[in-house]
C-alpha positions, 0 to 999 in steps of 0.5 A: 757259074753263069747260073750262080751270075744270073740267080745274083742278078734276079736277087738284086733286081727283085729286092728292091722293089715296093709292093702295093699296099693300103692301110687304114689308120684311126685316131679315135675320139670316143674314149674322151668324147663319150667322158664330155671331152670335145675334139673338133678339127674345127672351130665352126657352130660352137660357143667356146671360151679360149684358154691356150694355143697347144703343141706337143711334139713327140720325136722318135729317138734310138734311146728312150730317156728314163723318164718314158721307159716305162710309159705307154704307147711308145713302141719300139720298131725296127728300120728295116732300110737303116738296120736300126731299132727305133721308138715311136709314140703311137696316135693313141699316146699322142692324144691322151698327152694333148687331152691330158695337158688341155685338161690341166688348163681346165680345157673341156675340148679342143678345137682346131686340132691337127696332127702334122709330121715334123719334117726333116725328121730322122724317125717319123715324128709328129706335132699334135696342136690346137686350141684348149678351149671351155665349152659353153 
């Protein structure tokens, strides 16, 4: 019994703890940047006319409406701590959305870009934002 108690307690005390770890993360700009496309987190040295301020926010969610189900780079993942599946849009799928909805402008770059979390979030969600500009 008392080593059942103590293999309970080692269980316990172990489970819970966080382990070191790194992780790189890439939001690459090549695949628009190489088609003329210019994303700059900032607006210095360049010669630019305005067309919009721009946000898109993507917020994780337990269900996927119709309308995304069968879109790309929405990822479906497990919380292990919640015990429950979630979706989440992936970098890639937030940029080509702002590329794409600065294009519609007829944007050919944005300046000014920035990715935030949105806080108070139940799921990791995030505002992709900047200014839709034309380039000179």
């Amino acid at each position: 019994m008392k080593k059942y108690l103590l293999l309970m307690i080692v269980a316990l005390t172990t489970s819970c703890r966080t382990y070191y770890s790194e992780q790189t993360r890439v939001l690459d700009f090549r695949k628009y940047t190489e088609n003329g496309f210019v994303i700059n987190p900032t607006s210095s040295g360049m010669d630019f006319e305005p067309i919009s301020m721009i946000s898109v926010s993507f917020y994780s969610g337990e269900k996927v409406k119709g309308l995304f189900k069968n879109e790309t780079g929405i990822i479906n993942a497990y919380d292990k701590s919640a015990q429950m599946k979630f979706y989440y849009a992936t970098p890639d799928r937030m940029l080509e959305k702002i590329v794409s909805e600065c294009k519609k402008m007829g944007a050919n770059g944005i300046i000014n870009f920035n990715m935030n979390p949105i806080p108070d979030a139940k799921y990791q969600s995030w505002e992709v934002s900047g200014v839709a500009v034309k380039l000179k």
